[in-house]
KOLRO-893824 format. One record per residue (C-alpha): residue number from 1; y, z, x; residue in three letters. Coordinates in Angstrom, 1 decimal, decimal comma. Layout:
<nodes>
[node NUM [Y Z X] 'ALA']
...
</nodes>
This chain:
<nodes>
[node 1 [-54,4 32,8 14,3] 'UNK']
[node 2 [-54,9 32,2 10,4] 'UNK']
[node 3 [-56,6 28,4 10,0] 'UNK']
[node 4 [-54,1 26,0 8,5] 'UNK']
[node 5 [-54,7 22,3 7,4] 'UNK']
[node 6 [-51,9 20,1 8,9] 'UNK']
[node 7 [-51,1 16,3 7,9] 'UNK']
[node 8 [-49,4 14,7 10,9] 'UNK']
[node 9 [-48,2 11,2 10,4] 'UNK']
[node 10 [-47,4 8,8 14,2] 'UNK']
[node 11 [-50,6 10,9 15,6] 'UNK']
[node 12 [-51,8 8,2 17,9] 'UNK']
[node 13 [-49,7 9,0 20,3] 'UNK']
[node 14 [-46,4 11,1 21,4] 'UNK']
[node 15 [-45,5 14,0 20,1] 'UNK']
[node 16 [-47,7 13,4 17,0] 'UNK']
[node 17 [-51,2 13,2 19,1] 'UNK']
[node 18 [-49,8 16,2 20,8] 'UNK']
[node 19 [-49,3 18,4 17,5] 'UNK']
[node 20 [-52,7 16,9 16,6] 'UNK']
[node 21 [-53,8 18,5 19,9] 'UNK']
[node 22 [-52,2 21,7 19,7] 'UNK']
[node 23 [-53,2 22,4 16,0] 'UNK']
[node 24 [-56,8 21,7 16,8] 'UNK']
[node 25 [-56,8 23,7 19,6] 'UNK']
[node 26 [-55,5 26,5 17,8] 'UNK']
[node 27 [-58,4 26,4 15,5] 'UNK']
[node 28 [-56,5 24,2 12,5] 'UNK']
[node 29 [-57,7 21,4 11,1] 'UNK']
[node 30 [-56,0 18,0 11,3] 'UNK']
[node 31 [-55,2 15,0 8,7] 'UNK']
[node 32 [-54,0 12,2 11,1] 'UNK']
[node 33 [-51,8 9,4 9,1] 'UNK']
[node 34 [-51,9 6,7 11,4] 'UNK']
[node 35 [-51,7 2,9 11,3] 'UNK']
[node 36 [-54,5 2,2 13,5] 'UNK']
[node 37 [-57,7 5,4 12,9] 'UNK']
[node 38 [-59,3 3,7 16,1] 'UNK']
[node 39 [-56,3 5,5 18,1] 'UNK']
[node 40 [-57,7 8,6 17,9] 'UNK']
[node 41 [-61,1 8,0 17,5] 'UNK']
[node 42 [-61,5 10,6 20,7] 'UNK']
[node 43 [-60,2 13,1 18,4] 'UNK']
[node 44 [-62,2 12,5 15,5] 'UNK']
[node 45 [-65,5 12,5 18,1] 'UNK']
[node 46 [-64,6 15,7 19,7] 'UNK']
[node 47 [-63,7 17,6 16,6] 'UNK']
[node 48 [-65,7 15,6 14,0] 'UNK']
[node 49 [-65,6 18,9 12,0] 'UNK']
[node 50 [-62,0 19,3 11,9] 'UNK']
[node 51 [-60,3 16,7 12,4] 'UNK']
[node 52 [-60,1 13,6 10,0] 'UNK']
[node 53 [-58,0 10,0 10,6] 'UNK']
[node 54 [-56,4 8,0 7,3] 'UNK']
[node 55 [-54,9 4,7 7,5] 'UNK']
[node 56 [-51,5 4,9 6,5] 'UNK']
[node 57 [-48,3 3,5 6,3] 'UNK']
[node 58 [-45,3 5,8 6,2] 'UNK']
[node 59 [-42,9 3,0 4,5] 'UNK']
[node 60 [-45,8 2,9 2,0] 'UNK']
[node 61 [-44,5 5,6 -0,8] 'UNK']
[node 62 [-46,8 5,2 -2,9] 'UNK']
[node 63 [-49,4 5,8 -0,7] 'UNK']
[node 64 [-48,1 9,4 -0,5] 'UNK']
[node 65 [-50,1 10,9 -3,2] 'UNK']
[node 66 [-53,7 9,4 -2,3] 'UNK']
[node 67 [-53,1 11,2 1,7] 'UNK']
[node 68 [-52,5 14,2 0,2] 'UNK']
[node 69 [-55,3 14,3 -2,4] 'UNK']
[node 70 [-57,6 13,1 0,4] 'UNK']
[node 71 [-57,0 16,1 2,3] 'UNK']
[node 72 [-57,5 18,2 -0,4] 'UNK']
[node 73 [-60,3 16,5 -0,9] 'UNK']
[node 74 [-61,9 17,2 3,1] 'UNK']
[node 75 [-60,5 20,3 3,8] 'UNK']
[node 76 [-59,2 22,4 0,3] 'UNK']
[node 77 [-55,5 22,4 1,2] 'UNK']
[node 78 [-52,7 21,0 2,9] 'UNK']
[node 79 [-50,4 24,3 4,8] 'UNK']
[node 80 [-48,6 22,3 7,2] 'UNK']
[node 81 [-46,5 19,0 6,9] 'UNK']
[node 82 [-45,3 17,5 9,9] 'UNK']
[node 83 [-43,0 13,9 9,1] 'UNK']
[node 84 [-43,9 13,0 12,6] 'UNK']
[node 85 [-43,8 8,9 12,7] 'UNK']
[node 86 [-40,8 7,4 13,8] 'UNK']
[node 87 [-39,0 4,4 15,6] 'UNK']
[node 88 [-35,4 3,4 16,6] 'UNK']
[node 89 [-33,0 0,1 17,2] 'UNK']
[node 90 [-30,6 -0,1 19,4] 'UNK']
[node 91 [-27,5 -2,1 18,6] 'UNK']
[node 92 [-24,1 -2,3 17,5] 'UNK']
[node 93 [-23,5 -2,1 13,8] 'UNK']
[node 94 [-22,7 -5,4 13,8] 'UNK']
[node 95 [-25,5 -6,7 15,5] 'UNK']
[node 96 [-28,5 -4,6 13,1] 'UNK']
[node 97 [-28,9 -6,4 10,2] 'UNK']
[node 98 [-30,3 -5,0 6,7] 'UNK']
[node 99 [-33,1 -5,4 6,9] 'UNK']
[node 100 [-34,0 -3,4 9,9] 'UNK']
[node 101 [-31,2 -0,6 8,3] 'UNK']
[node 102 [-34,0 -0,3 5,5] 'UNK']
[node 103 [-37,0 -0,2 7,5] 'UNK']
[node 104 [-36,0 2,9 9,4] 'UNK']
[node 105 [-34,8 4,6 6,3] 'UNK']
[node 106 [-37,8 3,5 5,3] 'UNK']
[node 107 [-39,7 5,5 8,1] 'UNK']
[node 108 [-37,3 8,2 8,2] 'UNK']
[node 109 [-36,3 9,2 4,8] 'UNK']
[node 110 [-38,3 7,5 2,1] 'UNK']
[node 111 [-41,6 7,6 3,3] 'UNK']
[node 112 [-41,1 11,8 4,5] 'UNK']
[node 113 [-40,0 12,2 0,8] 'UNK']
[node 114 [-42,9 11,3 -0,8] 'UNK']
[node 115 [-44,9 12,7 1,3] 'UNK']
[node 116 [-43,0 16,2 0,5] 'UNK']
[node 117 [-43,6 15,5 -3,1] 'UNK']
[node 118 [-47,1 14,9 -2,4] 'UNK']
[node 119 [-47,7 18,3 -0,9] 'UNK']
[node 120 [-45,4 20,2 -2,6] 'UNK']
[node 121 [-47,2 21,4 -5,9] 'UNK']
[node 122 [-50,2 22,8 -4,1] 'UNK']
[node 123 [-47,7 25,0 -1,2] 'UNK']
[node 124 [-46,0 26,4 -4,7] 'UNK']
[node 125 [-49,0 26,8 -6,7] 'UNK']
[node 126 [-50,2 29,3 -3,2] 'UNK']
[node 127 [-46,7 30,6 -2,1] 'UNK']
[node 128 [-47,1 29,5 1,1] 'UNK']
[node 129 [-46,7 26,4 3,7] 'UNK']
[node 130 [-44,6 24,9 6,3] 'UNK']
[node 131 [-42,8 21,4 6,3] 'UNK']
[node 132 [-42,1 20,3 9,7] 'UNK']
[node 133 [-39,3 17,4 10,2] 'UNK']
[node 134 [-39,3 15,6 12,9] 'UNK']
[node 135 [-35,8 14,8 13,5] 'UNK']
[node 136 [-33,6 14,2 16,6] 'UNK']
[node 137 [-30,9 15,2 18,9] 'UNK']
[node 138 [-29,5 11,8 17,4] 'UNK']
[node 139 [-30,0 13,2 13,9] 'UNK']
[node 140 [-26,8 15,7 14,7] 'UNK']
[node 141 [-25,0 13,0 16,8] 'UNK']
[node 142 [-24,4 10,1 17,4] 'UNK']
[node 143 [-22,6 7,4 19,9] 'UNK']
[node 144 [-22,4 3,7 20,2] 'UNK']
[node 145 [-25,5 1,3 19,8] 'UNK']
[node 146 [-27,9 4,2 17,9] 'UNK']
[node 147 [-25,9 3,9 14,5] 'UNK']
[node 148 [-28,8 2,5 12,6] 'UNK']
[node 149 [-31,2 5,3 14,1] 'UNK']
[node 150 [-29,0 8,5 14,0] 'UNK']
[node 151 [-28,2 7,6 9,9] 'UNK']
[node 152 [-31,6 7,8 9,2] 'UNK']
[node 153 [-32,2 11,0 11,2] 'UNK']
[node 154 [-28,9 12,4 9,3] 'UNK']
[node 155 [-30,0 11,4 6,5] 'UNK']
[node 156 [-33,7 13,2 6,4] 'UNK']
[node 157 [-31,4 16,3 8,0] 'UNK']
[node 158 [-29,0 16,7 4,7] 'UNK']
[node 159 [-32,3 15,9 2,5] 'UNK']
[node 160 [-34,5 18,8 4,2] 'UNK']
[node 161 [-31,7 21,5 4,6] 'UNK']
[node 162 [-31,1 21,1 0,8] 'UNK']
[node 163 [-35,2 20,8 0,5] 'UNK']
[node 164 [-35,5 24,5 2,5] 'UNK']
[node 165 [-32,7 26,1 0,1] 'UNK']
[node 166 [-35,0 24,8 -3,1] 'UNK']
[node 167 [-38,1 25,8 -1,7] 'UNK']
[node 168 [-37,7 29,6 0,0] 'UNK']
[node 169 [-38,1 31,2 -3,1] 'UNK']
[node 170 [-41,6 30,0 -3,2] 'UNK']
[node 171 [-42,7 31,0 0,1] 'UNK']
[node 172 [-42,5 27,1 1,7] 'UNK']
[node 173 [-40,9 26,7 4,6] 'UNK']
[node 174 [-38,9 24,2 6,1] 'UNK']
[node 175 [-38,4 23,3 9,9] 'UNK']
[node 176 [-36,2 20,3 11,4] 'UNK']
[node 177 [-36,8 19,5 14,7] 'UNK']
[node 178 [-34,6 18,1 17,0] 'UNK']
[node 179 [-36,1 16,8 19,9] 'UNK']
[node 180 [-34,1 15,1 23,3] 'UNK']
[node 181 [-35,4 12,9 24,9] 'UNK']
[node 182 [-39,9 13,6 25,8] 'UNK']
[node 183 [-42,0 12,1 28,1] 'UNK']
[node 184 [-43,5 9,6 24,8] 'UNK']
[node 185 [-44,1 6,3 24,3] 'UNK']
[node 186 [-40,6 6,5 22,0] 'UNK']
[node 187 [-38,2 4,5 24,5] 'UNK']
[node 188 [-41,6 2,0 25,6] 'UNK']
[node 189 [-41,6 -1,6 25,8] 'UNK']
[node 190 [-43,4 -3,1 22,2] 'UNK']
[node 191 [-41,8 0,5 20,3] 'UNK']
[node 192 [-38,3 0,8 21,2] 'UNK']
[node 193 [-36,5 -2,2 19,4] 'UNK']
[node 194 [-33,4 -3,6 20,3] 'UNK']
[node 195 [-31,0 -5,8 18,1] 'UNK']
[node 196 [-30,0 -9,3 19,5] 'UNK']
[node 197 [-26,7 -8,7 21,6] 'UNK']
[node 198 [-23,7 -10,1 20,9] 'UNK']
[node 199 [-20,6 -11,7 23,1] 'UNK']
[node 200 [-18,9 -9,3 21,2] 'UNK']
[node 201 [-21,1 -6,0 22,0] 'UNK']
[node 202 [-22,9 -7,4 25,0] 'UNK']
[node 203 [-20,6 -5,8 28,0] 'UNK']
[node 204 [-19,9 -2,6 25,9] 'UNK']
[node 205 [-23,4 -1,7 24,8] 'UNK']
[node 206 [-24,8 -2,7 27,8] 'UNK']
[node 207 [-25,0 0,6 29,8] 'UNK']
[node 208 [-26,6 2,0 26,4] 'UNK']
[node 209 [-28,8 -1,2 26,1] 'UNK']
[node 210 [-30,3 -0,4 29,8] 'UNK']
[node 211 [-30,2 3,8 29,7] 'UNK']
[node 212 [-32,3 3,7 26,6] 'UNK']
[node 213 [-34,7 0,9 27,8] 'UNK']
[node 214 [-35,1 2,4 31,4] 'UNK']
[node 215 [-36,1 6,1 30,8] 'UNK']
[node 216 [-39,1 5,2 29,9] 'UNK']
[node 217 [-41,7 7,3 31,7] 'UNK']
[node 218 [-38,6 9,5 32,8] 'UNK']
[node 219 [-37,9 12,0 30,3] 'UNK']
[node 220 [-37,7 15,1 31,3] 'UNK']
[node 221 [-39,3 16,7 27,8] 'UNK']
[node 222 [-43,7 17,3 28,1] 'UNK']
[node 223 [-44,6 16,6 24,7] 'UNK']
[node 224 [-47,7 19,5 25,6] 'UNK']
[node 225 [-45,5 22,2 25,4] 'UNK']
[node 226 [-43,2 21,1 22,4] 'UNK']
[node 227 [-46,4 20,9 20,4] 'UNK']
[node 228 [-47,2 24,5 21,5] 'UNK']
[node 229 [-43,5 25,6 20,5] 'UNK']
[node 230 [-44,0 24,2 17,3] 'UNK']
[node 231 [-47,4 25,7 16,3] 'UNK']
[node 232 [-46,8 28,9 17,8] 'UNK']
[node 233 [-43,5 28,7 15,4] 'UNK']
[node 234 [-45,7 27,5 12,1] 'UNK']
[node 235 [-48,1 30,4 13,2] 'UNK']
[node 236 [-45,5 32,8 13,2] 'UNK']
[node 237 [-43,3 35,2 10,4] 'UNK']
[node 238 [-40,5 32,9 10,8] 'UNK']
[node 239 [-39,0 29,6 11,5] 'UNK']
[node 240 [-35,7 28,2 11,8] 'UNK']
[node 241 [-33,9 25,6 10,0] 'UNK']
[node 242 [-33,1 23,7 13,4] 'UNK']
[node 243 [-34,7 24,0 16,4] 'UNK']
[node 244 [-33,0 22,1 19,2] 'UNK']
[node 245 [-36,3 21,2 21,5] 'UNK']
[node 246 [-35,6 20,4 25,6] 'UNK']
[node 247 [-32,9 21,5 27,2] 'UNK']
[node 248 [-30,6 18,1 26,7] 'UNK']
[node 249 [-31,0 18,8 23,0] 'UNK']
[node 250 [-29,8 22,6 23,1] 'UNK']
[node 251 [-26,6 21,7 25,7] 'UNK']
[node 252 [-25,8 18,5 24,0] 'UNK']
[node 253 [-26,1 20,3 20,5] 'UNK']
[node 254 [-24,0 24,1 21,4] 'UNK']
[node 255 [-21,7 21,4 22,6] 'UNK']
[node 256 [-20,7 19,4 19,1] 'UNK']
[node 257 [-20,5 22,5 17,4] 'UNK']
[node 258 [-18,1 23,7 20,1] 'UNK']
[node 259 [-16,2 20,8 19,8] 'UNK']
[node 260 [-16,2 20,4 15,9] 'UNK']
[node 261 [-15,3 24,1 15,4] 'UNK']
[node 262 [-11,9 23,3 17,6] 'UNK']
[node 263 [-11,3 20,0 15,7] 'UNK']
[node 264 [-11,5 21,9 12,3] 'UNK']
[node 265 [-9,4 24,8 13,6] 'UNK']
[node 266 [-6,7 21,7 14,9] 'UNK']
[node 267 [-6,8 20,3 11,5] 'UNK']
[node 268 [-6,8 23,4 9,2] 'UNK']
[node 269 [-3,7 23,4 7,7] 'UNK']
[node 270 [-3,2 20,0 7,3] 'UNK']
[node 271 [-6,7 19,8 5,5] 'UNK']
[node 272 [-5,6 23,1 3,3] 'UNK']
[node 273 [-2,6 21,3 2,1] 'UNK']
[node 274 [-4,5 19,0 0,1] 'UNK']
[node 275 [-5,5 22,0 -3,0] 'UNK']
[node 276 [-3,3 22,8 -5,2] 'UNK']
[node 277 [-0,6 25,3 -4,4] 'UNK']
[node 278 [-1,9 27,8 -7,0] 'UNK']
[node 279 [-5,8 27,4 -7,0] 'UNK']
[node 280 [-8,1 30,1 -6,5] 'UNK']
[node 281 [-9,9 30,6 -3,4] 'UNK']
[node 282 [-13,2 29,1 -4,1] 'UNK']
[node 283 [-15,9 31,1 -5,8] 'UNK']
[node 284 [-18,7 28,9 -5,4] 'UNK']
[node 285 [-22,9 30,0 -5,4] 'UNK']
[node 286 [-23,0 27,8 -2,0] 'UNK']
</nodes>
């Protein structure tokens, strides 16, 4: 395999220390943007050659540009970004305040961006790299008590398909992955946080409330193999724009297209009536 520099943000742990894992052992070489370096201070001892850790704050943007220059600094280039870090909330719309609506676009969206400028120039200026979102089966759907969660993951979705369409013609690539649920630290106690129920909410939410506090330790994804799919896919001629990861993910995903497809075919001429009775059909680039 051709060597490839990867930044990786959330590597402590998770999928991130997995794609850490993975890309080392496939002979790359590994930025880790963590909170805390000491978390993967085994890394760093075992591969002190190849692997480098960097305090960093996703939410910070405007530490975007100092993570990329210090890779370029250590090891000549960045080829592979993957917009790894990642929480959610759980809790009725009513019940998750501003506040914690920010922070995860925060995490999601604005911190991802930056970090996609940051890199961007240098994958352009070589005609090559790979962006690698980490999104979610909740970042194509969405149902009660995840609102604040699955808008962010929507929200990076729309940002990087529009991103892949800008950047093809310069030979960078972009990736969205959309994981169900993996054997992480994701739905743990401390990480997973969950908005203070309501009288309102409490008894409808609550099934949600305890399914996404109790699978902990359950999930049928291994992050392992996810992390090989996805370097194996960055290694290879081509990657797709969406790549449904576990088995929930793919089922759960065939089946909102399935279902959207028959509610736009229901609708169709009720939605046509809206153009103007003599209007062209559309002739539109995109």
């Amino acid at each position: 395999m051709t060597k490839r520099t990867w930044i990786i943000t959330g590597a402590s742990r998770g999928l991130g220390r997995a794609l850490a894992e993975a890309a080392l052992a496939a002979g790359g070489d590994v930025v880790a943007a963590v909170r805390t370096p000491g978390s993967v201070a085994d890394l760093a001892d075992a591969h002190p050659g190849a692997f480098a850790a960097i305090p960093f704050d996703v939410r910070d943007v405007a530490a975007a540009p100092a993570l990329a220059q210090a890779a370029l600094d250590r090891f000549g280039q960045v080829d592979v970004l993957v917009n790894n870090a990642g929480r959610a909330v759980v809790g009725a719309v009513e019940e998750v305040g501003d506040e914690q609506l920010r922070d995860l676009m925060g995490l999601h969206l604005f911190g991802p961006a930056a970090l996609v400028r940051a890199v961007l120039p240098g994958m352009r200026a070589r005609g090559s790299g790979t962006i690698v979102q980490m999104s979610s089966q909740g970042g194509r759907m969405s149902f009660p008590g995840v609102s604040a969660y699955s808008a962010s993951k929507f929200a990076l979705e729309g940002w990087s398909e529009a991103l892949a369409g800008e950047v093809a013609p310069f030979g960078v690539r972009v990736m969205i992955v959309e994981p169900s649920r993996f054997r992480t630290g994701f739905n743990g106690a401390g990480v997973l946080e969950f908005a203070e129920p309501s009288q309102t909410y409490r008894q409808a939410l609550a099934a949600v409330r305890a399914d996404m506090a109790g699978t902990d330790g359950r999930q049928e994804g291994d992050p392992a193999r996810a992390a090989e799919i996805i370097v194996s896919l960055v290694h290879g001629e081509e990657v797709p724009l969406r790549l449904p990861l576990g088995r929930e993910a793919v089922e759960r995903i065939s089946g909102l297209h399935r279902r959207g497809l028959a509610e736009t075919t229901r609708w169709a001429e009720v939605a046509r009536a809206a153009d103007f009775a003599d209007a062209p059909a559309s002739a539109r680039p995109v």
